[in-house]
Structure formats: C-alpha cells, structure tokens
Residue, then its C-alpha position, 0 to 999 in steps of 0.5 A: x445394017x442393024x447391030x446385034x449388041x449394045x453399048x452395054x454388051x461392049x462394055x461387058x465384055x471390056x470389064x469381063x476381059x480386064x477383070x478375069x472374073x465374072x464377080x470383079x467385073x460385076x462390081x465394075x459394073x455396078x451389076x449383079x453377077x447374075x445379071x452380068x452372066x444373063x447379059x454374056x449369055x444374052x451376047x453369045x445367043x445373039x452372035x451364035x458364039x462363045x465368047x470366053x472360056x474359063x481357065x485355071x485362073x481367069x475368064x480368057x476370051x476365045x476367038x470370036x470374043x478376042x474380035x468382038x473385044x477389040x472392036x468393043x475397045x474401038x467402038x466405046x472409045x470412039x463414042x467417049x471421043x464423040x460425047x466429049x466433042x459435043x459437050x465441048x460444042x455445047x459450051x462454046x469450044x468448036x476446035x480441040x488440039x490434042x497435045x503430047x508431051x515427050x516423058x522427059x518433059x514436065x508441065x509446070x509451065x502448062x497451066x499459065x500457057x492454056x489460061x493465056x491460050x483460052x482468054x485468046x482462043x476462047x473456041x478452042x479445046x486443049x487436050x493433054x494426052x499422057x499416053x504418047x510420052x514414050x513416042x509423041x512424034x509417032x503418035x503424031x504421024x498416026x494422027x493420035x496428037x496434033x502438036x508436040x513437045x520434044x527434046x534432041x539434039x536436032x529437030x525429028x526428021x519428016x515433020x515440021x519443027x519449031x525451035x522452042x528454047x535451048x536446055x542443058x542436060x543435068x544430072x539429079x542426085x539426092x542433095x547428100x550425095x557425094x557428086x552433089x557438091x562436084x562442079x561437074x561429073x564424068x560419063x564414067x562417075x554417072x556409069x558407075x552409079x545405078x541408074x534410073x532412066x524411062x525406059x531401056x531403049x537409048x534416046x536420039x539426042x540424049x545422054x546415051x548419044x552425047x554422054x555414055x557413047x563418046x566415053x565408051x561407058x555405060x551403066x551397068x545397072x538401069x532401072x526403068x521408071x516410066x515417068x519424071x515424078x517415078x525417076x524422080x522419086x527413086x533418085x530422092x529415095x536414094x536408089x540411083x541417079x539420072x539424066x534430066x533437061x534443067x527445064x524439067x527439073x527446075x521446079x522439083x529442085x525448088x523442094x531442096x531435096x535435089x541436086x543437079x550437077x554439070x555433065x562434063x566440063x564443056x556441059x551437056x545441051x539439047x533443044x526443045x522443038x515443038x512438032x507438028x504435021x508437014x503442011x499443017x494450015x496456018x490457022x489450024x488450031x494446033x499452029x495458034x497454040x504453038x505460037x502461043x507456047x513460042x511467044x511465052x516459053x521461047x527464045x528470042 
C-alpha cells in the first residue's frame, strides 16, 4: 500500500504540535511560514481531514491529527532507531545494547567501562538511555533497555539479578550545615529538614522503607528534583537536604562543597544489581557488558 504523506509531512505535524504556532514551528524547521502552511494544507487535502484547529493560544490538533501525530512520533522515531543501526553497521558495530541506569545512579564510572567494553567487544555498540531513570526495569520488561543498573534492598522480582556491589545510604548536606560535623543523623533530624527527593513517589528498598517508616516520621517538606546533578545543586544551594547511595555521591564530594553523614548509628545500606531479561542468552550483548561491569565494579 502506497502512503499519502512523507517523512516531511510527519515531521510537520510533530513541530506544529510542539510549538503551538505556525511561526515557531517554521523557524524549527528552517522553512518559511507559508511554505509550512503550503505543506499542512498539502496534508489535509491529501488525507481529506483537518488536522488542527486554532484556539486562543495555541494550534491544537483535532481528531484526526492527534492519530496522524502519534503515528508520525512512532514512524520517525523508528526511522532515527534505523538510520543510526546502519551508521553503527557501517563502521563495524553489528550488536548495540542499550543500557539504563536507575536516577540515583551516576556515571563517573562509565566511561573507563566502555573504553574497556569497546577494546574487547569492538563489534558491539553501547547505547545509555537517559530517559528510563525513574523505572529502568519497566523499561526493561517493555524491551526499551537490554540491561540495567539498579539500587534496593533486594534484587527486583521476575527478571534476573546480579549482585554488583554493597553501597551505604548517605545523607548530603552543604559542608556548613550544622548535621555536616555530626558522626550521624536520626530519620527525625533529616525529617525535620526540607527535603529534596526525585520524585514524590517513595522507592523500594530506599530511605522511605529503611529510614522515615521504622521511625514513624516523614518530611514535612519534599522537593521534587528529577535528576542527581538537580538534587544536587539544590542541597549545595542550601535549599535542603537528601538521601544519596556513597557510590553516587563519591565524585561530587571530591568538590568540597558536600558533606554526607551516617544514617542512624547502625548506618544505612542497600545493593546494586545489575538487571536483565529472564533467560537472556549467554552470549547476548547485554550478558558481556554485564560481566564486563562485574569484573570492573563488583565485589568479590
């Protein structure tokens, strides 16, 4: 079956719908606003349907655009997927494993794992994907990731675990505060402090399970951060405190600008595990980076 519209048309309507307006979404384009309109009115004649309607603010897509958009996401974000496989194929890379990595995890040891990964495996790609962080094993059951990093107190149910290394929870406060020179701090000396988390939804195996429920406690003040370097730069600023794995915050402590205390007198620890599919092959690309990260991170 011959399609009506090309990858030209889908890529209208994905900037038309980002932008809101004929002109932003121009200038995303690199086209004129006329030709942009040329080319919808071009789409709509084709399929025999409007695409957009105009309201007070913003270009909103109708029915039939909302479906034509979703595919035209699906559609070019296949084609990128394809054009950067063969790219990849061309210079040698027949394998590619996409890795995902839990938000509390950082990636100061990345880069020595792939330069060792690549001089071994030379034909297989590595690629990080960012956008997992908040649940990686999902993305892992849905077949978006082939392999990754996470951090509990036991290893996730229904996939297969490797016990990478033992971690201690930590809590991170500016190097003035006044928990910085403390041997270590209660749940109710943290709970009693703002405090800057990922996200609002309490974690397996984390400081919510292992720290603030066994007390009774919880913060009366959360701030959500996303991501280690905003958690980070909120805690340095001096606008509260959080809860980070050692491993995590080993390199951002090198900058003096951080303290991280004991949590509890008995301390505070979970593991890492790196995660894969249940019967993944044995010599799947995904099971070779994993030893590689073993051999070079693990413990013995």
């Amino acid at each position: 079956m011959t399609t009506r519209l090309s990858t030209r048309q889908m890529q209208m309507m994905v900037a038309i719908a980002d932008a809101g307006s004929m002109s932003d979404a121009a200038v995303q384009l690199g086209l004129t606003q006329s030709a942009l309109s040329h080319r919808l009115k071009e789409a709509e004649r084709l399929l025999g349907a409007a695409l957009f309607t105009r309201g007070q603010r913003r270009l909103n897509p109708t029915q039939a655009g909302r479906r034509l958009l979703h595919a035209a996401r699906g559609v070019l974000a296949e084609l990128e997927r394809t054009e950067q496989d063969i790219q990849r194929l061309a210079v040698g890379i027949e394998e590619v494993v996409r890795l995902g990595v839990e938000a509390c995890g950082g990636y100061h040891w990345l880069p020595g794992c792939l330069a060792t990964f690549a001089a071994s495996h030379p034909s297989i790609g590595v690629e990080v994907v960012p956008d997992v962080s908040l649940d990686p094993c999902r993305a892992l059951r849905q077949g978006h990731v082939d392999l990754v990093l996470v951090a509990g107190s036991h290893p996730p149910t229904g996939f297969e675990a490797v016990s990478l290394r033992r971690d201690e929870l930590r809590l991170v406060v500016p190097r003035g505060h006044a928990l910085a020179q403390r041997d270590w701090a209660s749940a109710e000396e943290v709970a009693a402090e703002p405090y800057v988390a990922y996200h609002t939804t309490p974690e397996k195996g984390r400081e919510y399970e292992q720290l603030f429920s066994p007390a009774g406690v919880l913060p009366a003040r959360v701030i959500s951060a996303g991501v280690t370097d905003a958690v980070l730069a909120l805690v340095r600023g001096g606008l509260g405190v959080s809860i980070l794995p050692a491993w995590t915050l080993a390199p951002h402590l090198a900058q003096g600008e951080l303290a991280s205390v004991a949590l509890t007198e008995r301390g505070l620890y979970l593991n890492w595990y790196l995660v894969m599919r249940q019967g993944e092959a044995e010599a799947s690309a995904a099971r070779r980076l994993a030893r590689t990260l073993d051999d070079l991170h693990g413990e013995s």
